[in-house]
C-alpha positions in Angstrom: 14.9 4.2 32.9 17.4 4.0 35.6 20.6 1.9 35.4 20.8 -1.5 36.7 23.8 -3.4 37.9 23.7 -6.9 37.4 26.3 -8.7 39.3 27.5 -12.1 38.3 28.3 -15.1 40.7 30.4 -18.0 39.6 29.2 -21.3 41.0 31.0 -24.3 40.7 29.7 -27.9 41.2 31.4 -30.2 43.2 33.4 -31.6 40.0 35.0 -28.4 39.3 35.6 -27.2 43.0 37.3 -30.6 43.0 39.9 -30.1 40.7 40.4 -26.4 41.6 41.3 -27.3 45.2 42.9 -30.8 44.1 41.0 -33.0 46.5 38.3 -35.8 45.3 34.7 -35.3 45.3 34.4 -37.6 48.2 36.5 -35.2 50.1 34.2 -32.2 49.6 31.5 -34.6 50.9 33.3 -35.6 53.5 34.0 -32.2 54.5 30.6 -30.9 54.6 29.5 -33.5 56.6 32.4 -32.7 58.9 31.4 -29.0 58.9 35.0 -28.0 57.6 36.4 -26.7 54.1 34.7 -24.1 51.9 31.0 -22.7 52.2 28.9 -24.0 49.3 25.3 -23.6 48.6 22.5 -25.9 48.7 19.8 -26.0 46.2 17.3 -28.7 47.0 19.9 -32.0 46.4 22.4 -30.0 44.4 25.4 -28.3 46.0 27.3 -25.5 44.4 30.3 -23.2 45.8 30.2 -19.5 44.6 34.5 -18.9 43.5 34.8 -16.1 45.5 34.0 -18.2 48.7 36.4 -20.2 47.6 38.7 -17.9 47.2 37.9 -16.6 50.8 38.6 -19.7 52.3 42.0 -20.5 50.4 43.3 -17.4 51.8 42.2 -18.6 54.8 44.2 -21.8 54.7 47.3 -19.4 54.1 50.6 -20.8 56.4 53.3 -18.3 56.2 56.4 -20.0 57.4 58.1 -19.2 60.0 55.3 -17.4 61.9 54.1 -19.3 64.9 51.4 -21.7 64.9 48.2 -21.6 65.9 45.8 -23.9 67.3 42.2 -23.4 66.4 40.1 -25.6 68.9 
């Protein structure tokens, strides 16, 4: 029988992305809506973010200071 990998995705539910990225529910909502903040997943009326996209897009948010800035349109 060959070997199979399973590979496990952590999905959070708006509640716990919330307090992760210490912004309200609301926010989140707002966000998607707005088409900014982290990707997240949609089943049928439930909405989930996978940690590692979360991840992703915190690094994204990085601001080192001192470097210029940059204006994304």
């Amino acid at each position: 029988m060959p070997d199979e990998t399973v590979t496990v995705v952590y999905l959070l539910d708006p509640s716990a992305t919330s307090r992760a990225l210490g912004v309200t529910v609301d926010t989140l909502k707002s966000w998607r809506r707005k088409g900014i903040g982290p990707p997240y997943l949609r089943f049928g009326n439930r909405i989930r973010y996978r940690a590692t996209d979360l991840d992703t897009w915190l690094d994204s948010q990085t601001v080192t200071p001192g470097a210029p800035v940059t204006h994304e349109p």
